[in-house]
N, C-alpha and C positions, 0 to 999 in steps of 0.2 A: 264544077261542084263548088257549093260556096264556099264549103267549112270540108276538113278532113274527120269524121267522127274515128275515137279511136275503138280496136275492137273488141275490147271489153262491153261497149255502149252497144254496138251491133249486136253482141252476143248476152247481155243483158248479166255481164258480169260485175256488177257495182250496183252501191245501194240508195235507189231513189229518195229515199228520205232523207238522204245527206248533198242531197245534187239541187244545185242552187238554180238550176235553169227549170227544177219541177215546185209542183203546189200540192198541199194535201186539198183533197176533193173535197173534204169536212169544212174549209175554211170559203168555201164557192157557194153559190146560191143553189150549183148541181145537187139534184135529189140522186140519194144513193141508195143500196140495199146493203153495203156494211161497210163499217168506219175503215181509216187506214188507207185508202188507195190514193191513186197520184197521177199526174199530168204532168208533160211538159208545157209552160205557162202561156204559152201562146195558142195552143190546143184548147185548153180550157176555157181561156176568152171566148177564141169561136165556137168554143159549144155553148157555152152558158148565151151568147147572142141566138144561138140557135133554138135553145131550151125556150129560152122565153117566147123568141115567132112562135114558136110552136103552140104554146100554151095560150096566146091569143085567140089562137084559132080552134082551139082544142083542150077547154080547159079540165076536163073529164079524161081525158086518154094518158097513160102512165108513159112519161120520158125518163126511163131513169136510167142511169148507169151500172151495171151491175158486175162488169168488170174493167177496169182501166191496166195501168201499168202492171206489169207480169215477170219480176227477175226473172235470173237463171236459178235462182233456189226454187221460188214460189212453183218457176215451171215445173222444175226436176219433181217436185212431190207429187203434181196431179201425174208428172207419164211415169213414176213409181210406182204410184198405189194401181194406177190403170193396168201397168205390166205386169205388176204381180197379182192382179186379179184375172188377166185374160190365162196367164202361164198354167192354171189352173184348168182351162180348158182347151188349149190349143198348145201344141209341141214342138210350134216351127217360130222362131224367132221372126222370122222376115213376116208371118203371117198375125204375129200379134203387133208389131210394131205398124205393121198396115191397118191392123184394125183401130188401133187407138188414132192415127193418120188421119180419119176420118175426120174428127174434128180438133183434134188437139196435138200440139205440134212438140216434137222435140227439143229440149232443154237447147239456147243455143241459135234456136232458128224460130220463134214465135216474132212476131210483129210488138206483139202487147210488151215486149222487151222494150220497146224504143219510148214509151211516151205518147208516144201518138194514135194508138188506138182505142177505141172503147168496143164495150157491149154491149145495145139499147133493147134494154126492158126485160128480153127472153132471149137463153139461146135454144128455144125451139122455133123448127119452122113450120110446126103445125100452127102455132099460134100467128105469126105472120100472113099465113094463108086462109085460115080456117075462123080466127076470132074478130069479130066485127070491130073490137077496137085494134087488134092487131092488124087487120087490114087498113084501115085509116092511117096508124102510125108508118106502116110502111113505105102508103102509096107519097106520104107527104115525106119522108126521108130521102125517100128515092129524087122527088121533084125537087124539095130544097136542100139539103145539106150540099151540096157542091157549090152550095152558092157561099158556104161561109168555107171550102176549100174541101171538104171533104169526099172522098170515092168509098167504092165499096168493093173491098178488097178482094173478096169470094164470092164473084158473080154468077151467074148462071152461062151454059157455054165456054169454059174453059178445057181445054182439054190434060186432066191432072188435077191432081193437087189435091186441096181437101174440098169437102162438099161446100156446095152452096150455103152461105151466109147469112141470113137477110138481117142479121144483127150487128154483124162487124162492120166499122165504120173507119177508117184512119185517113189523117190529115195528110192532106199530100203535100202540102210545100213544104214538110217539112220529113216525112215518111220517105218521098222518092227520093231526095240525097239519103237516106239509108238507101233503101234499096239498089239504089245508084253501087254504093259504095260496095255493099254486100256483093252483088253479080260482079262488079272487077274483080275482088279478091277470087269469087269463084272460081274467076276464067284464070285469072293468073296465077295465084299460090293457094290452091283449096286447102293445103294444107295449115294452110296458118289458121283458118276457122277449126276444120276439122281435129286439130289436135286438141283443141278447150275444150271438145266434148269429152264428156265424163259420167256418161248416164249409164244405168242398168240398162243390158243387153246392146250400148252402142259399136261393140266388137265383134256382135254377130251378125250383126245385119249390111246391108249394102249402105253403109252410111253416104259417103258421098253424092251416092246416087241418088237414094233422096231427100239429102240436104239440097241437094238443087232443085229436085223437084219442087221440091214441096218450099221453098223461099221462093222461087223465081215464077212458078206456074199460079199470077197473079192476074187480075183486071187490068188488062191495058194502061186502059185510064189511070191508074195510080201509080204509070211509071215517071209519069212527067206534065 
């Protein structure tokens, strides 16, 4: 591994707008859908080279980012308000934290913690499949962005984890030393992860259990 990341950065406990290795997205040529977000700077290069092939070929079809870096605050309020919107209609802790699993991940264990991921254009996958420009955009993400290092995290064919993706994108020469780093701790001391959690209903649930799941049950490809 090149670098030891420490695990506050794994777990997305510090604030990217003070972290000299990110950029705000407002200061990039990257088209956004709301001010404030952030990159790790070398992420951002290769998107914005990415942005622009794309646009050569495609100058009508929307590339935009619509969500980049993701602290542990940022995350903790979407699985808040999600948890105490499901608590309302289901009574089994384990079965509302699966439901929100589906597409959004627990404070602690999102990707969009590190830098390195984005969200392009929609996170629906009807529109990926179903809209003529979202078929376009996808089939050409699929074909080029690894060429500027990027995988797709949430593929089809996994068995686990959260649903298929066709929006989520993260940088892998610089994602899989996390993820690297993230499955040792796993395997060796979960507990040093597991005790920075601090979310509503994390004491009820099987946390361990799918804090692995749900980090490690990834596309291959973006382990290395």
């Amino acid at each position: 591994m090149a670098q030891t990341i420490p695990l506050n950065k794994l777990t997305g406990q510090f604030d990217e707008r003070k972290d000299s290795d990110f950029i705000a997205l407002d200061l990039t040529q990257l088209p956004v859908n709301k001010k404030g977000m952030y990159l790790q700077k070398e992420v951002a290069d290769q998107l914005i080279k990415a942005f622009k092939d794309f646009k050569k070929d495609h100058p009508n079809i929307p590339f935009i980012v619509v969500s980049a870096t993701r602290n542990y605050a940022y995350q903790n309020g979407i699985w808040q308000r999600k948890w105490e919107a499901l608590s309302h209609k289901l009574n089994d802790p384990e079965k509302i934290a699966r439901e929100i699993l589906k597409y959004s991940s627990m404070p602690g264990t999102s990707r969009h913690h590190w830098g390195t991921d984005i969200d392009i254009t929609s996170v629906s996958s009807a529109y990926f499949k179903s809209d003529k420009k979202g078929i376009i955009l996808y089939k050409w993400l699929q074909e080029n962005l690894p060429k500027y290092g990027f995988c797709q995290a949430f593929n089809e064919g996994r068995k686990g984890g959260y649903q298929p993706e066709e929006w989520h994108w993260s940088y892998k020469p610089i994602a899989s030393q996390y993820i690297a780093q993230y499955k040792a701790i796993l395997e060796s001391d979960p507990d040093a992860i597991i005790k920075t959690l601090d979310f509503i209903g994390h004491d009820k649930i099987k946390l361990e259990s799918l804090v692995k799941q749900y980090v490690l049950t990834i596309n291959s490809d973006c382990y290395s």
